[in-house]
N, C-alpha and C positions, 0 to 999 in steps of 0.2 A: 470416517475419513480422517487419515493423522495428515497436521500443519506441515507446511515447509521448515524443514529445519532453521534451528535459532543462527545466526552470525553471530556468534560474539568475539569480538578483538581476542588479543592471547593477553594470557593473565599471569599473575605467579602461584605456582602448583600450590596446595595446600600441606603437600609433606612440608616446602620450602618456606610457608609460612610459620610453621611449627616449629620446623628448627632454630629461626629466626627466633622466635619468641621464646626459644627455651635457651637457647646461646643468650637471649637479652637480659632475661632473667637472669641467670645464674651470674652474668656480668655485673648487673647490679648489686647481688647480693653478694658481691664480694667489693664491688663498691662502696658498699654500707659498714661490710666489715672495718673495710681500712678506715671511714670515716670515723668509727666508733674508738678505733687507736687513736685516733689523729685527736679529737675531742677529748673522749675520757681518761687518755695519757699522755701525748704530746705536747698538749697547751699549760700541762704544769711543768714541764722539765723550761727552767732558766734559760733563757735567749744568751748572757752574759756569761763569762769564763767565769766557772766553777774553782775556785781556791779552798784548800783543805782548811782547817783552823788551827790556831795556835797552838805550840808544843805538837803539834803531827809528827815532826821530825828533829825534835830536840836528844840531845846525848849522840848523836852525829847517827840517828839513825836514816832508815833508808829514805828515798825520795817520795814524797804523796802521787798514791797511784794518779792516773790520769782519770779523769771524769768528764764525759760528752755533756756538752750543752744539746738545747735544744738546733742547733745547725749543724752541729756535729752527726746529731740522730738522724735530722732530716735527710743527710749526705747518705749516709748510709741506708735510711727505709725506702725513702723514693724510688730507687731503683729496682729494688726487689719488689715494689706491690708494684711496680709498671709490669716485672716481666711476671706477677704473680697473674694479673690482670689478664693478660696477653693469654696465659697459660688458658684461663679459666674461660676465654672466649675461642681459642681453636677447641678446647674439649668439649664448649657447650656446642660449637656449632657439629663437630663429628657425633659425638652422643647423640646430639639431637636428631640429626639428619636418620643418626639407627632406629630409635626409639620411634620418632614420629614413621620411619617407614612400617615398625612391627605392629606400632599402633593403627595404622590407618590398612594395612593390606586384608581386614574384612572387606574392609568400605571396598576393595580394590575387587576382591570376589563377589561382592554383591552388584559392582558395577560391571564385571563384565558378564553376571548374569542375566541384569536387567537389558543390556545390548544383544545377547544373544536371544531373550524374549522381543525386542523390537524387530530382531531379521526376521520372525515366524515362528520361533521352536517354543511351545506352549509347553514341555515335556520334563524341560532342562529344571533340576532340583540344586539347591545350595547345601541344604544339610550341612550347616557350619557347623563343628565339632568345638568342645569346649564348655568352659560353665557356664551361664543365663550372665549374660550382661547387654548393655543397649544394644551392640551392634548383633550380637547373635540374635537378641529380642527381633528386632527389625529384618532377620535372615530369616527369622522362621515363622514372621509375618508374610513376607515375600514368597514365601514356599507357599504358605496359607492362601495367596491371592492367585499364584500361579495356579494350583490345585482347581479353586474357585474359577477363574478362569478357564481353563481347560475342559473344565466338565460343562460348562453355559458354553461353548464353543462348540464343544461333541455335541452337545444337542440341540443347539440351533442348525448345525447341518444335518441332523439328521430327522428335524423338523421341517427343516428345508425338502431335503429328500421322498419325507410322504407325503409333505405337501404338494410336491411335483406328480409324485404318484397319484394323488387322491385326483389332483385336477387334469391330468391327462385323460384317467379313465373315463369321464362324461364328455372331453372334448373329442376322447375317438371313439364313441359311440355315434355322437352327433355327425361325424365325418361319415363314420360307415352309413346310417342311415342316409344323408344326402345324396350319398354314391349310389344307396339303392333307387332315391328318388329317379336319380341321373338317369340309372340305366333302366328301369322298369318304373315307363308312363303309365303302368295300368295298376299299380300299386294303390292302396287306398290311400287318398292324402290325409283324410284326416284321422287316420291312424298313424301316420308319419308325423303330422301337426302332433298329436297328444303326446307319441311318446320323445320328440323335440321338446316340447313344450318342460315334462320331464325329467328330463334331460339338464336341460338349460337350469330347471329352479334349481337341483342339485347342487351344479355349480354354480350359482349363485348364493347359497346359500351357504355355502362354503368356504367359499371368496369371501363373505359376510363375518363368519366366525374367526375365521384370518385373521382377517384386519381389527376383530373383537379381539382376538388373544392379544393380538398385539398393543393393542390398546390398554388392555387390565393390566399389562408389566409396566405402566409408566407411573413413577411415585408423583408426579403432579398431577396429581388431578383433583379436582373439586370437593371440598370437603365441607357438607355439609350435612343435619342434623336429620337422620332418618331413621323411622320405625320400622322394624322390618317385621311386626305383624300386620302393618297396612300394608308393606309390599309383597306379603306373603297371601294377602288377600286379594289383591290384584291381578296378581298372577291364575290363581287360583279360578276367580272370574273369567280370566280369558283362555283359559284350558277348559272351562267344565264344559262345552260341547265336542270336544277330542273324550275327554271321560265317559258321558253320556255316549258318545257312539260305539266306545270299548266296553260298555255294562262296567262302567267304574263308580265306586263308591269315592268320591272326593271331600275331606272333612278338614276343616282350618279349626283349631283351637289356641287357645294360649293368651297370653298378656299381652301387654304393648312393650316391646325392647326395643329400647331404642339407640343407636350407632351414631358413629360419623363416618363420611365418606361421599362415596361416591353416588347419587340417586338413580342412574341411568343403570351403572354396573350391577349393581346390587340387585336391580331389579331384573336385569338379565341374570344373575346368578340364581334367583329365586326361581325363575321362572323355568332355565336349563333342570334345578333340582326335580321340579313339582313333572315336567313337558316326560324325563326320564322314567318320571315313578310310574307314570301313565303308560307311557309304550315298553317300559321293562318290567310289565306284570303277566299276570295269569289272562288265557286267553277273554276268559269274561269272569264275571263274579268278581274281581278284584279289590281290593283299598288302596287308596292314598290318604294317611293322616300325616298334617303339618302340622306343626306347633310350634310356639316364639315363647320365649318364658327368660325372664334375667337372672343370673345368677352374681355374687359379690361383685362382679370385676368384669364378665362378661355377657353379652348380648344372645342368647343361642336362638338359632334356626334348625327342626330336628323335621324332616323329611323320611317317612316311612311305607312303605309298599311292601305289599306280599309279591307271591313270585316263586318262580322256580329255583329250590337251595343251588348256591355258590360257594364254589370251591374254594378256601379259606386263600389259596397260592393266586386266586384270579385276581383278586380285591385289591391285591396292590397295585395292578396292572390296570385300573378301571381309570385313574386320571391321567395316565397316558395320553400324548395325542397319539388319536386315529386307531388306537385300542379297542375295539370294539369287546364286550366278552361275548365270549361264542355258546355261554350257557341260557343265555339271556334271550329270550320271544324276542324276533324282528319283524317287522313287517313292510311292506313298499312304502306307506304311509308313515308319512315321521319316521322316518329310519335313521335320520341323523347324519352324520360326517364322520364321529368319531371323537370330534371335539368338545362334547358336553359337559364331563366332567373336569377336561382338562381347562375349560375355560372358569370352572367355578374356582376349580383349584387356586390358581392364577387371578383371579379377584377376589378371593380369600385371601391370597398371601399379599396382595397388593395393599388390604388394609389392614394388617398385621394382626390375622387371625388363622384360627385351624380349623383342616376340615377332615374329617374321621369318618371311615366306609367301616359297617359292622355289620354281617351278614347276618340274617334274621334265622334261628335255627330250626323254625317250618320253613321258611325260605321267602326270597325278598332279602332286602336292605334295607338298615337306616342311615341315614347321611346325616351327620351333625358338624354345625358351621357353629363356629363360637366367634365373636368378634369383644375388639374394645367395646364398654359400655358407657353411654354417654351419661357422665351424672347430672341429674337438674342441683 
């Protein structure tokens, strides 16, 4: 939501202060010149009539030139540094008034770039022409943020857009079954009740992850000291009966890494890796090995499942929202939204770490989460 525009009084343009201050300047400095006449030559030339010396004009020779005093000089310098003065303050002000426009018409491109991004247009480029200096520095910063802009904009609408799709599809389900309830009394209800029932956790669950994504994009949030092999173990715990009923092998190894961050997040992002490795395996017989282990600088969490091989083009596609990959075992049970990956992603980058999909070449994936590493 943008503020009500600022009111501010009218003011004097900044070309007009420029000029000012360079007309003011160069006034002075010719100020200073003539002071430096006035001092270092003026105040020694005699105030009293100058008289030649004796014999000047003996043998009837000619008359001793004339020679200015000091009021004589004055008579005649005064008037010239007035109208020298004069000169130097119409030139400073016209100079200036050019110079400060040549100097300042980036600022004038950049400004009416940044008005035409306030009407709407996310699209509009400066591309200032020229060699690197502040104002083009700041032009192709401003390109930089538009750029940045526009693409977090394209896809927040069209995160918006599957989001509408994802949550339409269970609310017209639920529609059509109640219509069927409506028209056919002899329906079984409580086949209508389960798959409502459904139904609804769907969206619910979904609506859930939402408002999680939305949650791991905010840089404030609680920063505090956490091992992510107890949270990898935890996780771990509350998936082994989803394993056991898959015929999964579920294995935690590794050290204690320990992070800063967020305890709630992270523990969702563990637990989205480990919940994925489980339902994107082999129909039975399967593994999930976890491992936590520190490296110099960073934290890692390394998430591995076998599976059916993925096509190297899929991989990038897998933190998408609502991307599901279509090579991947689904089943009604824990099928997901969509948003699994995309929410670790997104809680990865929130506590300014990476997260790396590498297809296993029997098949399967491993997921590796590298975070800052808390040092004791």
């Amino acid at each position: 939501m943008t503020g009500p525009p600022v009111n501010r009084p009218p003011g004097v343009s900044t070309r007009l202060k420029l000029t000012l201050s360079y007309a003011g300047f160069l006034l002075l400095a010719g100020a200073l010149l003539l002071a430096v006449v006035w001092v270092f030559l003026l105040r020694y030339v005699p105030d009293s009539t100058i008289t030649p010396g004796p014999g000047s004009h003996r043998f009837g020779g000619p008359a001793p030139p004339f020679i200015p005093n000091r009021t004589d000089l004055q008579r005649a310098f005064v008037p010239r540094a007035a109208q020298a003065l004069t000169f130097l303050l119409a030139f400073g002000l016209l100079g200036g008034w050019i110079l400060a426009g040549r100097m300042l018409a980036p600022l004038t491109q950049i400004t009416n770039a940044a008005r035409t991004t306030a009407n709407g247009s996310l699209s509009h480029r400066i591309r200032m022409k020229g060699h690197q200096d502040e104002f083009r520095e700041l032009s192709d910063t401003f390109d930089s943020m538009l750029e940045r802009l526009e693409s977090h904009v394209a896809e927040q609408r069209r995160f918006a857009a599957n989001a509408s799709h994802e949550l339409r599809t269970p609310l017209a389900i639920s529609q059509a079954l109640l219509e069927v309830a409506r028209k056919d009394p002899t329906r079984d209800r409580d086949e209508l009740i389960d798959r409502l029932h459904t139904v609804n956790q769907r969206a619910i669950d979904l609506t859930e992850a939402l408002l999680l994504l939305s949650k791991s994009d905010r840089a404030n949030l609680p920063r505090d000291r956490v091992d992510l092999s107890l949270i990898a173990e935890q996780a771990a715990e509350t998936l082994l009966p989803l394993a056991e009923r898959r015929r999964i092998t579920l294995t935690v190894t590794g050290d204690p890494a320990e992070t800063t961050g967020s305890p709630e997040l992270l523990a969702r992002m563990a637990t989205n890796l480990i919940q994925n490795a489980i339902v994107h395996n082999l129909p039975t017989n399967g593994t999930v090995t976890v491992h936590t282990e520190t490296q110099p600088d960073t934290s890692v969490l390394m998430v591995e499942n076998t599976g059916h091989p993925l096509p190297p083009q899929l991989i990038p596609t897998l933190t998408e929202p609502f991307q599901r990959g279509t090579q991947r075992t689904r089943t009604d049970e824990h099928a997901g939204v969509g948003l699994g990956l995309a929410i670790v992603q997104s809680i990865t980058h929130t506590h300014n770490g990476t997260l790396t999909l590498t297809p296993r070449p029997t098949g399967g994936l491993l997921v590796t989460v590298r975070l800052p590493r808390t040092v004791r």
